[in-house]
C-alpha positions in Angstrom: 120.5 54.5 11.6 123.3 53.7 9.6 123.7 51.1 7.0 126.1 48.2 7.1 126.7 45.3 4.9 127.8 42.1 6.6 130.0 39.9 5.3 130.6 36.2 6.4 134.1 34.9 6.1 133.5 32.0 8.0 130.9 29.8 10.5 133.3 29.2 14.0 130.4 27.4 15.8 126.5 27.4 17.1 125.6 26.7 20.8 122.5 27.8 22.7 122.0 28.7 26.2 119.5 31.3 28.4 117.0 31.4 25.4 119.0 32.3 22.7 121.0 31.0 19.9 124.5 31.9 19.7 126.5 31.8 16.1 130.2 32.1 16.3 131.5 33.6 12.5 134.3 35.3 11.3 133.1 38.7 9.8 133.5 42.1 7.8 131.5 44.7 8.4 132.1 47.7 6.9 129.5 51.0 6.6 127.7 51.4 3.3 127.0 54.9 1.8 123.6 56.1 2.6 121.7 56.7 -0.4 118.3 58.8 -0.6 116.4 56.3 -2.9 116.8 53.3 -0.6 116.1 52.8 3.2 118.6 52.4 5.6 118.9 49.1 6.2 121.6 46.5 6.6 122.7 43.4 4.4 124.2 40.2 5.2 126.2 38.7 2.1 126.7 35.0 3.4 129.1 32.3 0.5 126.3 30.0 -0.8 128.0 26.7 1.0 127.6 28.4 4.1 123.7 29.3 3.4 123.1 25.9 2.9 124.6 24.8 6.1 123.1 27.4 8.6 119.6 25.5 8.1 120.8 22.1 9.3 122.7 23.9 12.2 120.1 25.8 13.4 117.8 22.9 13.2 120.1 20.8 15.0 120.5 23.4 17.5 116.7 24.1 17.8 116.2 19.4 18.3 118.5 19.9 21.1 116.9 23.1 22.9 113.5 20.7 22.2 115.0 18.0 23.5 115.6 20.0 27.5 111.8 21.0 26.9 109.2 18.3 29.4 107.3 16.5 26.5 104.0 18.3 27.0 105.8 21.3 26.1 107.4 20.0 23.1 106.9 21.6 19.8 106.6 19.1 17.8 109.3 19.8 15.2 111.3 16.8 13.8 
């Protein structure tokens, strides 16, 4: 597996549809040199304004997917 490190530019938009949340973002991703004394694994660096906002989306998201749901099989998040 190679590693990757992810970096958000910028948050386009959110929308959900067929089970799955989508997130629209402007992106780099560039490889990052293996190194033996760490696992390959990939990192997303995100601007903190932009960490602090994909909470509230994805919660707004996830109200509007409950929402659809019959209310016996709401989850009871709110």
């Amino acid at each position: 597996m190679k590693p990757y490190d992810i970096e958000v530019e910028r948050l386009e938009s959110m929308k959900h549809g067929k089970g799955s949340i989508e997130i629209d973002i402007d992106a780099q991703v560039l490889p990052r040199p293996a190194r033996d004394d760490q696992p390959a694994t990939r990192c997303l660096h995100l601007p903190v304004e932009y960490a602090r906002s994909l909470p509230v989306l994805l919660n707004q998201q996830l109200a509007e997917l409950d929402e659809l749901q019959p209310k016996s099989r709401r989850s009871g998040r709110r």
